[in-house]
CHARMM internal coordinates of N, CA and C (Angstrom, degrees):
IC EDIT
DIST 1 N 1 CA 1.4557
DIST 1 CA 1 C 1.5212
ANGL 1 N 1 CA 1 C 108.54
DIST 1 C 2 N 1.3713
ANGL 1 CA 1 C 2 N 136.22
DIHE 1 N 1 CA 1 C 2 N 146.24
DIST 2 N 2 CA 1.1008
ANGL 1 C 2 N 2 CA 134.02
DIHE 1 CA 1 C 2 N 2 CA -154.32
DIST 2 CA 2 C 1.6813
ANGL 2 N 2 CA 2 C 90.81
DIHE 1 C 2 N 2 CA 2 C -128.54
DIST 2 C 3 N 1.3898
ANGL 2 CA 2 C 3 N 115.86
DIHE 2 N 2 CA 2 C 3 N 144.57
DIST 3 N 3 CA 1.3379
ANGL 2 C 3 N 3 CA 128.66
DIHE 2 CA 2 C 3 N 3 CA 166.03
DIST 3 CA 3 C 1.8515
ANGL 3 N 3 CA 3 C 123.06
DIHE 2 C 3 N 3 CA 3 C -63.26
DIST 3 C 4 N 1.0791
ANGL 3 CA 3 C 4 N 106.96
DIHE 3 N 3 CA 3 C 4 N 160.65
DIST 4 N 4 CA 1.3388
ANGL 3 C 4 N 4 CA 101.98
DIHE 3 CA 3 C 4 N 4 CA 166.72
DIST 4 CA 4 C 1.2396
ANGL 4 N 4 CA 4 C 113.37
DIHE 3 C 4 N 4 CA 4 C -51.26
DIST 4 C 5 N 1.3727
ANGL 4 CA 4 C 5 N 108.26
DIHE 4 N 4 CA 4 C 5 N -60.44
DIST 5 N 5 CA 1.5332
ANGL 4 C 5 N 5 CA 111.39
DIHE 4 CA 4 C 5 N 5 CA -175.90
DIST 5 CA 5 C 1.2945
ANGL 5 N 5 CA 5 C 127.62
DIHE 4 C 5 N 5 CA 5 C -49.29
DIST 5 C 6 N 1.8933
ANGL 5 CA 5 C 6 N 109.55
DIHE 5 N 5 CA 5 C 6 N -43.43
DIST 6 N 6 CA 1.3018
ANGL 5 C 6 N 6 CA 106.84
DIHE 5 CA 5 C 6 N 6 CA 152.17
DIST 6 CA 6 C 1.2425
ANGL 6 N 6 CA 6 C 132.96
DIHE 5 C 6 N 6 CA 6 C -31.94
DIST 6 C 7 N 1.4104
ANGL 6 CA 6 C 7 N 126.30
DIHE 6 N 6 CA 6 C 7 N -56.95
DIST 7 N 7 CA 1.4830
ANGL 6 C 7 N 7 CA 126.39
DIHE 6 CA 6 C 7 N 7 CA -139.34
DIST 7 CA 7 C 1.6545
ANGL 7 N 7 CA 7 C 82.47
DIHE 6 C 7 N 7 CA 7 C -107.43
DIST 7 C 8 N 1.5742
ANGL 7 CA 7 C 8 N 132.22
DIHE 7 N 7 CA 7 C 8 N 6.95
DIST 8 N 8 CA 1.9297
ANGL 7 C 8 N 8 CA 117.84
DIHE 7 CA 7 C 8 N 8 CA 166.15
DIST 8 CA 8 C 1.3514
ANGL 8 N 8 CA 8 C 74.95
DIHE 7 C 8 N 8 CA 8 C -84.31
DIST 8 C 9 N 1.2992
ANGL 8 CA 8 C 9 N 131.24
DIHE 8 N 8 CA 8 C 9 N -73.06
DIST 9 N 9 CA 1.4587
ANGL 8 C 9 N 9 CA 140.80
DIHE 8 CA 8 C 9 N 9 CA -150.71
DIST 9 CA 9 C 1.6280
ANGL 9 N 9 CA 9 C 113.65
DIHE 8 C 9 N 9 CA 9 C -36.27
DIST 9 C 10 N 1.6422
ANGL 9 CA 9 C 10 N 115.67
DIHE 9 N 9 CA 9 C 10 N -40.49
DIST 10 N 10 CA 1.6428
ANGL 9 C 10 N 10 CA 134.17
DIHE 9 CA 9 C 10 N 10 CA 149.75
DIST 10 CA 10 C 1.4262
ANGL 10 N 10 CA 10 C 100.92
DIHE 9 C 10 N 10 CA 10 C -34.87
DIST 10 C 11 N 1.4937
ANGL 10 CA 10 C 11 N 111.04
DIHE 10 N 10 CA 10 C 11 N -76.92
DIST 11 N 11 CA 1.6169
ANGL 10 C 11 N 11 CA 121.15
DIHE 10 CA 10 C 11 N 11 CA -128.42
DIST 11 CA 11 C 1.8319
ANGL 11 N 11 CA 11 C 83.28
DIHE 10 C 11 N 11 CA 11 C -76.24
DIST 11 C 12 N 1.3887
ANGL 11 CA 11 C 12 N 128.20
DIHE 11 N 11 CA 11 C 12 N -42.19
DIST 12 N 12 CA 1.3720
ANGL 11 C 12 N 12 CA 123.33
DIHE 11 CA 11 C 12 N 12 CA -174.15
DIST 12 CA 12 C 1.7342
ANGL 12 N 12 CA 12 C 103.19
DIHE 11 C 12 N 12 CA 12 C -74.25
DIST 12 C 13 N 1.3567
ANGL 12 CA 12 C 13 N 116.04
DIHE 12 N 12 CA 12 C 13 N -40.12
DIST 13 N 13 CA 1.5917
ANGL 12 C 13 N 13 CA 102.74
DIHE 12 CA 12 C 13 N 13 CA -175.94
DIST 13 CA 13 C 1.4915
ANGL 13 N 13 CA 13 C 118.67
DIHE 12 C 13 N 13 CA 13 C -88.62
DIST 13 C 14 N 1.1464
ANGL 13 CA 13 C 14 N 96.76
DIHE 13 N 13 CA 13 C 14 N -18.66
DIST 14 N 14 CA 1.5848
ANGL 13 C 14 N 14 CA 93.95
DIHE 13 CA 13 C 14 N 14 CA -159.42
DIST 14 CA 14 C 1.8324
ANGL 14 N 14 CA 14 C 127.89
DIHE 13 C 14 N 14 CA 14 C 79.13
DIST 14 C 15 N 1.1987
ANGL 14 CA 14 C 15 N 91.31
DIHE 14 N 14 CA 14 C 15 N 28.54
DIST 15 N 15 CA 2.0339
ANGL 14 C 15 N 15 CA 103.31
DIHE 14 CA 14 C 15 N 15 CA -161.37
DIST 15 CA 15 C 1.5676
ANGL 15 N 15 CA 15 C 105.84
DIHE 14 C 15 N 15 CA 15 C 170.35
DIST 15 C 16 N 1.5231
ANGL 15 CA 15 C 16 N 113.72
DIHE 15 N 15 CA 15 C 16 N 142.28
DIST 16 N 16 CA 1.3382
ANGL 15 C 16 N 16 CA 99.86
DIHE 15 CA 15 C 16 N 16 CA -167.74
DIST 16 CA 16 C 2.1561
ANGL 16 N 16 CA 16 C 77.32
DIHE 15 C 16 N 16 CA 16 C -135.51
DIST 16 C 17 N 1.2310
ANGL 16 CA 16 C 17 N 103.94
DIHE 16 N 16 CA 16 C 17 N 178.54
DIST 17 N 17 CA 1.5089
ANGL 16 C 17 N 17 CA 114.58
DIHE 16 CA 16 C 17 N 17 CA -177.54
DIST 17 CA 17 C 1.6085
ANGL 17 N 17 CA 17 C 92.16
DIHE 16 C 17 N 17 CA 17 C -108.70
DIST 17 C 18 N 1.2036
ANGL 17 CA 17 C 18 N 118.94
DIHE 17 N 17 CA 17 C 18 N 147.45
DIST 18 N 18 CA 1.4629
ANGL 17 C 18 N 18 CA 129.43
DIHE 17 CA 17 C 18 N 18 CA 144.29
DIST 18 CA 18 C 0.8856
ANGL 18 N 18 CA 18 C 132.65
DIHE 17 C 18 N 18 CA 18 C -151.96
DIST 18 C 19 N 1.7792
ANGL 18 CA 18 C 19 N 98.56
DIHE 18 N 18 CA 18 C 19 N 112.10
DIST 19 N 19 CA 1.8296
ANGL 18 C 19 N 19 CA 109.77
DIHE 18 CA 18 C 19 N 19 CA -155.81
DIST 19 CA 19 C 1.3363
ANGL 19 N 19 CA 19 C 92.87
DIHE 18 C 19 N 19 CA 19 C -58.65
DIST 19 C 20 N 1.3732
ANGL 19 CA 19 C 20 N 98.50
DIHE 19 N 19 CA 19 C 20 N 175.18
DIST 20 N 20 CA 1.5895
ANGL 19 C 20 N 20 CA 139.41
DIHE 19 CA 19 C 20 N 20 CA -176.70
DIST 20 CA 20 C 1.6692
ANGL 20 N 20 CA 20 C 108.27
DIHE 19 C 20 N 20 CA 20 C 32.20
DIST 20 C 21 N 0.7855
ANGL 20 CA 20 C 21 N 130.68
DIHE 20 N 20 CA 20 C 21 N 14.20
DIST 21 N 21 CA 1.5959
ANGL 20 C 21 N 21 CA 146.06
DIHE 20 CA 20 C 21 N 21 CA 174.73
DIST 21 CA 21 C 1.8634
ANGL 21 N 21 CA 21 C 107.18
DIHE 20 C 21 N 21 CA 21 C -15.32
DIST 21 C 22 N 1.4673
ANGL 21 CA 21 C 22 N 99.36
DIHE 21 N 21 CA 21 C 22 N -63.19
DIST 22 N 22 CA 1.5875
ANGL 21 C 22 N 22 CA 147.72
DIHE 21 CA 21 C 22 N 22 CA 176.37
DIST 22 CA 22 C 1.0168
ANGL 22 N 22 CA 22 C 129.51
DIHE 21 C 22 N 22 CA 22 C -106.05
DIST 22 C 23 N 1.6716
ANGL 22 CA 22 C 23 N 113.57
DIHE 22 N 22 CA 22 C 23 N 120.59
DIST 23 N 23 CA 1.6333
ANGL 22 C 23 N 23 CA 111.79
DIHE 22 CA 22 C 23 N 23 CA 179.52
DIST 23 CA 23 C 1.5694
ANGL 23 N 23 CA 23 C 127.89
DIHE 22 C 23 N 23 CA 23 C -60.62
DIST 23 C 24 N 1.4174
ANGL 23 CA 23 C 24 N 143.83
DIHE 23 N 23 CA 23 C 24 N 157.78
DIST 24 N 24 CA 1.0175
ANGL 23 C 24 N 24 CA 116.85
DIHE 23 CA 23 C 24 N 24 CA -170.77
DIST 24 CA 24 C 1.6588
ANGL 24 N 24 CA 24 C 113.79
DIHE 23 C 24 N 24 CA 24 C -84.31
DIST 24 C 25 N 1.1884
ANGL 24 CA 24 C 25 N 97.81
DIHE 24 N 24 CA 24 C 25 N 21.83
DIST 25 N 25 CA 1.9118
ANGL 24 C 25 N 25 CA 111.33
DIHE 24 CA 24 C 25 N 25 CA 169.00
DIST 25 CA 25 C 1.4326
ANGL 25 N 25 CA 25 C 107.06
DIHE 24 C 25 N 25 CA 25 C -98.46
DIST 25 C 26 N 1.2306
ANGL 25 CA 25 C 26 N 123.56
DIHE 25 N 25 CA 25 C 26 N -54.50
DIST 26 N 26 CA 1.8690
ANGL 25 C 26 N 26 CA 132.16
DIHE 25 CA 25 C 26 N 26 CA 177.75
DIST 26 CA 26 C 2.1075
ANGL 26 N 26 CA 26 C 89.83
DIHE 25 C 26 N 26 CA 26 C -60.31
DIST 26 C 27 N 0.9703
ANGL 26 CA 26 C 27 N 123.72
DIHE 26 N 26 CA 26 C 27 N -39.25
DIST 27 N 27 CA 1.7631
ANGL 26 C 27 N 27 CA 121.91
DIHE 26 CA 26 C 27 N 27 CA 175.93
DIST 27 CA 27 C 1.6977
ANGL 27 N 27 CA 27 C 98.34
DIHE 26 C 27 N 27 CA 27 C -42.25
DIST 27 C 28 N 1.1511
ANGL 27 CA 27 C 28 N 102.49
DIHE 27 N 27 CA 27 C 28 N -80.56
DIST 28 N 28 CA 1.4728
ANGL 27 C 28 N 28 CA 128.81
DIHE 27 CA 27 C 28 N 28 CA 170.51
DIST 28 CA 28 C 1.1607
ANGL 28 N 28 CA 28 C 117.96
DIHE 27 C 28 N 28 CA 28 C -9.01
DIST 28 C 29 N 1.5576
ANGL 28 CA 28 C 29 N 115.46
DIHE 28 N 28 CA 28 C 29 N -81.52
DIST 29 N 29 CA 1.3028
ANGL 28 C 29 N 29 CA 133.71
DIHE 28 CA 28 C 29 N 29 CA 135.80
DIST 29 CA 29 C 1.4856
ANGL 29 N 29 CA 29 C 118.90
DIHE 28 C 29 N 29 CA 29 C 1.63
DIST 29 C 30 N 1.2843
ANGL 29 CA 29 C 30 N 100.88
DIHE 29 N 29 CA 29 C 30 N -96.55
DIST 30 N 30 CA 1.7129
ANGL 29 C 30 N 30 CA 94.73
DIHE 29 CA 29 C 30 N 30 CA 174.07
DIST 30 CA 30 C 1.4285
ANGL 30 N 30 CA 30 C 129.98
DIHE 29 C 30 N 30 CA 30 C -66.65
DIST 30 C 31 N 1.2557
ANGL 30 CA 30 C 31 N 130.12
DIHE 30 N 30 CA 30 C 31 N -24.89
DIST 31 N 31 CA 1.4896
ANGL 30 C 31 N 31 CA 116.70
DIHE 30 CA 30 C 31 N 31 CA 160.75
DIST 31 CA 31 C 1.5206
ANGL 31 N 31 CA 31 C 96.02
DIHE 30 C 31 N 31 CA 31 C -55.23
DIST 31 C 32 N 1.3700
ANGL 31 CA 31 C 32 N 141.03
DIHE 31 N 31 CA 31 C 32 N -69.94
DIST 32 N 32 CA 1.0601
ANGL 31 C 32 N 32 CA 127.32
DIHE 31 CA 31 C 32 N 32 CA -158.64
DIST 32 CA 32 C 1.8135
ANGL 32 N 32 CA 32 C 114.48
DIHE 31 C 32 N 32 CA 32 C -43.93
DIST 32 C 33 N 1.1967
ANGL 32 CA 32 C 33 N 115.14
DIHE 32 N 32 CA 32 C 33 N -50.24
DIST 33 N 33 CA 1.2156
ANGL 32 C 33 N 33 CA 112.52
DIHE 32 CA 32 C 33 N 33 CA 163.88
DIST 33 CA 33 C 0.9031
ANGL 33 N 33 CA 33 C 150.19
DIHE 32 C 33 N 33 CA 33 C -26.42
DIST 33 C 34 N 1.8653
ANGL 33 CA 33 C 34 N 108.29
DIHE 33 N 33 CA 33 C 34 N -49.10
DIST 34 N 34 CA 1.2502
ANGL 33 C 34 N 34 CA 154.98
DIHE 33 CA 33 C 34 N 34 CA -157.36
DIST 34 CA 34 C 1.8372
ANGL 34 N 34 CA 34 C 102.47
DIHE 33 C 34 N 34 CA 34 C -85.05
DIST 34 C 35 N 1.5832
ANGL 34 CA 34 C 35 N 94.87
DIHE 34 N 34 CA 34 C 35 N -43.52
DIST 35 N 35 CA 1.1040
ANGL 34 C 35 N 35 CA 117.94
DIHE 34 CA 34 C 35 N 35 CA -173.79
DIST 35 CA 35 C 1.7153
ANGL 35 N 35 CA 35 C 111.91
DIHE 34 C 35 N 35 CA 35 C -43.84
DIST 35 C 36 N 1.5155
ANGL 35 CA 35 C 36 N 86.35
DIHE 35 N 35 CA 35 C 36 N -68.68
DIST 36 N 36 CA 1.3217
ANGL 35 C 36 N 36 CA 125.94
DIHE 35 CA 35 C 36 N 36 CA -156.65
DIST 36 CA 36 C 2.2049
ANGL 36 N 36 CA 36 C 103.71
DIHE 35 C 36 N 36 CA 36 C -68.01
DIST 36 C 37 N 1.6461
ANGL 36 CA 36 C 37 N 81.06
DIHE 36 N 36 CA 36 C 37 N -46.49
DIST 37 N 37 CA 1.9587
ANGL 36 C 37 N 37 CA 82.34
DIHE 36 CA 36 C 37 N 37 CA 167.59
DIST 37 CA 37 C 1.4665
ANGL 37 N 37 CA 37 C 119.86
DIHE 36 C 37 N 37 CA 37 C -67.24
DIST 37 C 38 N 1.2689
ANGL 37 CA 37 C 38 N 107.57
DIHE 37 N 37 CA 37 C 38 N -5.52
DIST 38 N 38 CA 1.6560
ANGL 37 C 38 N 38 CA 114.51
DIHE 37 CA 37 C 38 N 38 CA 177.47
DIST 38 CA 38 C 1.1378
ANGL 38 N 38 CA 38 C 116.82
DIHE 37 C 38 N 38 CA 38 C -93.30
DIST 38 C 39 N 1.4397
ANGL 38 CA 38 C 39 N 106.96
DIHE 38 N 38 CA 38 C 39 N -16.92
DIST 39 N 39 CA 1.7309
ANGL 38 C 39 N 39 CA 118.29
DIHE 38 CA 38 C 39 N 39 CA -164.59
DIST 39 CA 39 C 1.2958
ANGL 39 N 39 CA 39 C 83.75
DIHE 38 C 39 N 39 CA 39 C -90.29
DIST 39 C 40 N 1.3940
ANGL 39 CA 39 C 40 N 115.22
DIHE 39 N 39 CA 39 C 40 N -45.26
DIST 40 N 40 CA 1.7823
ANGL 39 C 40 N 40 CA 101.02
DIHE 39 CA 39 C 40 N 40 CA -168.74
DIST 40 CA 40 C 1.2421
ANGL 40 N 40 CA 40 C 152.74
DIHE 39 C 40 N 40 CA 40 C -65.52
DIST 40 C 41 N 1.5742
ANGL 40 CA 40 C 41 N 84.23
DIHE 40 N 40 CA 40 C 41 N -30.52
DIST 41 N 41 CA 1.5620
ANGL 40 C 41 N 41 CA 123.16
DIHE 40 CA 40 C 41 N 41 CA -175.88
DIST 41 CA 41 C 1.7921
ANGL 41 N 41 CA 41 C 106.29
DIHE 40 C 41 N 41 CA 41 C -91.14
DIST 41 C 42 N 1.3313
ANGL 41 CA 41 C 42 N 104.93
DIHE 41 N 41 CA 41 C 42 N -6.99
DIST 42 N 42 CA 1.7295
ANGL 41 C 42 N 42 CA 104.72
DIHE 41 CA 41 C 42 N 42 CA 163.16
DIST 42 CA 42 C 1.3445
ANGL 42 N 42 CA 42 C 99.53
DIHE 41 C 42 N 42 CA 42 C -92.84
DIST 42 C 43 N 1.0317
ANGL 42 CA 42 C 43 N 122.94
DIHE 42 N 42 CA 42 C 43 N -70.98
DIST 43 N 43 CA 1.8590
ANGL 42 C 43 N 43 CA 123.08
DIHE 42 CA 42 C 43 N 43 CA 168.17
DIST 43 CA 43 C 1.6452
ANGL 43 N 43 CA 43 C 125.61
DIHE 42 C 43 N 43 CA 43 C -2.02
DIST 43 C 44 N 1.8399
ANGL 43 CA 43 C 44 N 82.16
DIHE 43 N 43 CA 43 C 44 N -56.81
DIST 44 N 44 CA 2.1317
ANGL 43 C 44 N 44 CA 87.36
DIHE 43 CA 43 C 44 N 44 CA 158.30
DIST 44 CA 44 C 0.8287
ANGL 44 N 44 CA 44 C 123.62
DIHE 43 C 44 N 44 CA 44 C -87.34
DIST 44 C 45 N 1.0712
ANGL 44 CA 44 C 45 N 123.84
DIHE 44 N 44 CA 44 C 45 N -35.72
DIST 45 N 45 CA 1.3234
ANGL 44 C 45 N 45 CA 118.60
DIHE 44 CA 44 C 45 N 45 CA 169.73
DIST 45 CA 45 C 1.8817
ANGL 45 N 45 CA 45 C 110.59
DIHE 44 C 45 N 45 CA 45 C -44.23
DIST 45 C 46 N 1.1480
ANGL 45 CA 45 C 46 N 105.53
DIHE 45 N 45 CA 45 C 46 N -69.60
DIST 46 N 46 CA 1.5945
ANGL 45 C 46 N 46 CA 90.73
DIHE 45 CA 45 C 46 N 46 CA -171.17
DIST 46 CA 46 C 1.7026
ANGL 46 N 46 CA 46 C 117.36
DIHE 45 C 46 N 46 CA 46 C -50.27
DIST 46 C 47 N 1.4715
ANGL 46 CA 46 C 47 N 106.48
DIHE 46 N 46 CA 46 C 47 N -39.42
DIST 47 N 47 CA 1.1492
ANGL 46 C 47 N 47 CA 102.29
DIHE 46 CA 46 C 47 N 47 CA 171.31
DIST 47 CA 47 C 1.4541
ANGL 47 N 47 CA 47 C 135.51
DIHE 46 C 47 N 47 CA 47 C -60.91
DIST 47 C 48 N 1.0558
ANGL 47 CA 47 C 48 N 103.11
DIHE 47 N 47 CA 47 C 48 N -36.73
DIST 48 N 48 CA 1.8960
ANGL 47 C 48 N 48 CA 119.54
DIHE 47 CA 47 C 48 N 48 CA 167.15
DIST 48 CA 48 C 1.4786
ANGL 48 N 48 CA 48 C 97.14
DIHE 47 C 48 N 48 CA 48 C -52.06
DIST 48 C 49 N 1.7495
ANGL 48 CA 48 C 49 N 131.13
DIHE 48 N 48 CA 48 C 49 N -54.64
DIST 49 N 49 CA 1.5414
ANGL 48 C 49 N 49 CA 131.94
DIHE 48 CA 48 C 49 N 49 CA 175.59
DIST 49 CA 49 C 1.4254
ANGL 49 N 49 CA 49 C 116.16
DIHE 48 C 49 N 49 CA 49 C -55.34
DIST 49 C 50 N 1.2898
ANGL 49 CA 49 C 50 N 119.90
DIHE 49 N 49 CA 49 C 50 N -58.21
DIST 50 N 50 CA 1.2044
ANGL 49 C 50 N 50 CA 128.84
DIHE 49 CA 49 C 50 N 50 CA 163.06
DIST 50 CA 50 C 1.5381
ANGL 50 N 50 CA 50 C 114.86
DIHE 49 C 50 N 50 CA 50 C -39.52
DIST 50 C 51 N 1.1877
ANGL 50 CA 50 C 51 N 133.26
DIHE 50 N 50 CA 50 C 51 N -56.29
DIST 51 N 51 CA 1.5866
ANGL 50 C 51 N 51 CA 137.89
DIHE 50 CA 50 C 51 N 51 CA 161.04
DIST 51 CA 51 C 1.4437
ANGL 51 N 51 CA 51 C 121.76
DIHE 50 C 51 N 51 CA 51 C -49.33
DIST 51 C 52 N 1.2554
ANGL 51 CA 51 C 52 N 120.77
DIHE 51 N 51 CA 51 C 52 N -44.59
DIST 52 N 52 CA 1.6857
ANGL 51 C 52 N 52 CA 122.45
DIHE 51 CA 51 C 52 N 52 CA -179.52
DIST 52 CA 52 C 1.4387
ANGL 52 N 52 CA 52 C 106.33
DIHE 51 C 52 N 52 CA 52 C -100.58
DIST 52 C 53 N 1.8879
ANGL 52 CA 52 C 53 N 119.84
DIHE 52 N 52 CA 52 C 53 N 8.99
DIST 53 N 53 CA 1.4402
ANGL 52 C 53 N 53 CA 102.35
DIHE 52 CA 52 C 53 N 53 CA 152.90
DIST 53 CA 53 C 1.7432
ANGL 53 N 53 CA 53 C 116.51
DIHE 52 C 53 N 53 CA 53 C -98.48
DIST 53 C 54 N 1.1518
ANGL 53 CA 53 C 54 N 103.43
DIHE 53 N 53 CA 53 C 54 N -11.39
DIST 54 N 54 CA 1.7863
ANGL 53 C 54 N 54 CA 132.44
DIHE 53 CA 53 C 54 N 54 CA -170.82
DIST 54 CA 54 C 2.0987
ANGL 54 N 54 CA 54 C 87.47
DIHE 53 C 54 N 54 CA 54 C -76.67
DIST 54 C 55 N 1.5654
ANGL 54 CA 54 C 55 N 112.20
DIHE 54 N 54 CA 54 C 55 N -55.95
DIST 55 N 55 CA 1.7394
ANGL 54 C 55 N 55 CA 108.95
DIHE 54 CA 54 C 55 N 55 CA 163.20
DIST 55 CA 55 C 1.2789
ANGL 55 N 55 CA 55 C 122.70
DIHE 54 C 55 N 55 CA 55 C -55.97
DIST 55 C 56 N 0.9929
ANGL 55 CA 55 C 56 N 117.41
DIHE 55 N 55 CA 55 C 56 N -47.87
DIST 56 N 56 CA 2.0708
ANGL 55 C 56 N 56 CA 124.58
DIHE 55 CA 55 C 56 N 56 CA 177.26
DIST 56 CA 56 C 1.8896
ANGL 56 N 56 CA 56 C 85.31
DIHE 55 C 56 N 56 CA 56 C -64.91
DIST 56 C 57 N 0.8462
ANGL 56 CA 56 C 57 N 140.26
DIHE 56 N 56 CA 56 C 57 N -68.50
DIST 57 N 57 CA 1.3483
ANGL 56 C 57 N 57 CA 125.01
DIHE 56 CA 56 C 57 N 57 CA -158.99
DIST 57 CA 57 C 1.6838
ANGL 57 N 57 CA 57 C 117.94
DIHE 56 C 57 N 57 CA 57 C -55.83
DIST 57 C 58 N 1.5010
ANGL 57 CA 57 C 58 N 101.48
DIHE 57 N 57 CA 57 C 58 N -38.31
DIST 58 N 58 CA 1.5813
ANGL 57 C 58 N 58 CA 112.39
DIHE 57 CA 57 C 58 N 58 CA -177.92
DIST 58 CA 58 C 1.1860
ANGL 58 N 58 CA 58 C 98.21
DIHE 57 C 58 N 58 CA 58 C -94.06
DIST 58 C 59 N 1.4496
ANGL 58 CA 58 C 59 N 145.13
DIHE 58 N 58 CA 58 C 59 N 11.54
DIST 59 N 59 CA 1.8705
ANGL 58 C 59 N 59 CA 129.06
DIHE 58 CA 58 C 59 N 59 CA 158.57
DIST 59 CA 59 C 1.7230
ANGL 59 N 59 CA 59 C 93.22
DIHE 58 C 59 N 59 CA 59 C -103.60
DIST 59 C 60 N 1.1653
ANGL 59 CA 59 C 60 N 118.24
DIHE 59 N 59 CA 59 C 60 N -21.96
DIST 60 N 60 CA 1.7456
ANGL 59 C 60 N 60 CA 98.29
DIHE 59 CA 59 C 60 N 60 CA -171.13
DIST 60 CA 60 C 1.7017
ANGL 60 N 60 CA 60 C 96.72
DIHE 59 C 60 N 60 CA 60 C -102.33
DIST 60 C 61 N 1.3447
ANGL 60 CA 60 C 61 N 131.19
DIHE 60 N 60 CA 60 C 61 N -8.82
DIST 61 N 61 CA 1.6405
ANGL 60 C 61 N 61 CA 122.04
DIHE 60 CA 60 C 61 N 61 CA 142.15
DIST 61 CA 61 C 1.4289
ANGL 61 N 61 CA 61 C 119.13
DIHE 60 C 61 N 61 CA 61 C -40.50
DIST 61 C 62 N 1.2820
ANGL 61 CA 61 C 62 N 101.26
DIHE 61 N 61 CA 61 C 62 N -38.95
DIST 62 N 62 CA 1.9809
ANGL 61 C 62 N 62 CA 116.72
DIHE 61 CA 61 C 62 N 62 CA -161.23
DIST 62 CA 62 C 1.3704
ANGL 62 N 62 CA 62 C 100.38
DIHE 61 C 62 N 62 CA 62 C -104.01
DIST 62 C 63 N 1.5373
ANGL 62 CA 62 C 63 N 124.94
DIHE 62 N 62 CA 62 C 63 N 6.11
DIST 63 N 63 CA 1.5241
ANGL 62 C 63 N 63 CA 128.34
DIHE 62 CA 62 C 63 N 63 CA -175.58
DIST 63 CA 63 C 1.1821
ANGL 63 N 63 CA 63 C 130.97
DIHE 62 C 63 N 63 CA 63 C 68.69
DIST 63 C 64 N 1.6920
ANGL 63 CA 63 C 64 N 103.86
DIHE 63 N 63 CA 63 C 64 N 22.37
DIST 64 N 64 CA 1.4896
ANGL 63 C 64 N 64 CA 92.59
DIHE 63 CA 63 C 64 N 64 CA -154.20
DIST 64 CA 64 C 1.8725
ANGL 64 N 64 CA 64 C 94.74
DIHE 63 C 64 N 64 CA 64 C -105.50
DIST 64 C 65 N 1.2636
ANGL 64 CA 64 C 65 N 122.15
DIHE 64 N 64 CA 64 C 65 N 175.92
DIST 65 N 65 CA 1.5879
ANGL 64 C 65 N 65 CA 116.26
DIHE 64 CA 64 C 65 N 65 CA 173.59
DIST 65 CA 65 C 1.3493
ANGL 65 N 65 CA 65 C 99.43
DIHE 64 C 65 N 65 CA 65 C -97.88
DIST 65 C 66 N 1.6306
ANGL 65 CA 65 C 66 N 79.04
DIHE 65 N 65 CA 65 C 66 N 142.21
DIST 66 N 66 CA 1.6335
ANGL 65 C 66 N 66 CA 94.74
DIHE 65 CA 65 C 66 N 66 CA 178.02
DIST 66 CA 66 C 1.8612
ANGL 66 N 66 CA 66 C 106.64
DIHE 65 C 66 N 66 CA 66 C -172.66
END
COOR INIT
IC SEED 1 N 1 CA 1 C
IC BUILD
């Protein structure tokens, strides 16, 4: 159940804190996670860039716009 104060603290932030929620092992846990989905999702990312500049190069060889 959330306090008054809580739920202004919501409606003005959009996000409220709640200590101790999580042990500081489950913390751990998810940064590591957190970590790791960040590592990955840059990884495609470059590669997805790397791929659709490798396409812009092979449609404007072939004349095409892109």
């Amino acid at each position: 159940m959330l306090t008054d104060a809580q739920r202004t603290a919501y409606e003005r932030d959009g996000f409220i804190v709640v200590p101790n929620v999580f042990s500081p092992a489950e913390i751990d846990e998810l940064r590591r996670v957190t970590n790791e989905f960040v590592r990955n999702a840059a990884a495609v990312t470059a590669n997805d860039e790397v791929s659709i500049s490798k396409i812009r190069i092979r449609a404007r060889s072939r004349g095409c716009a892109g």
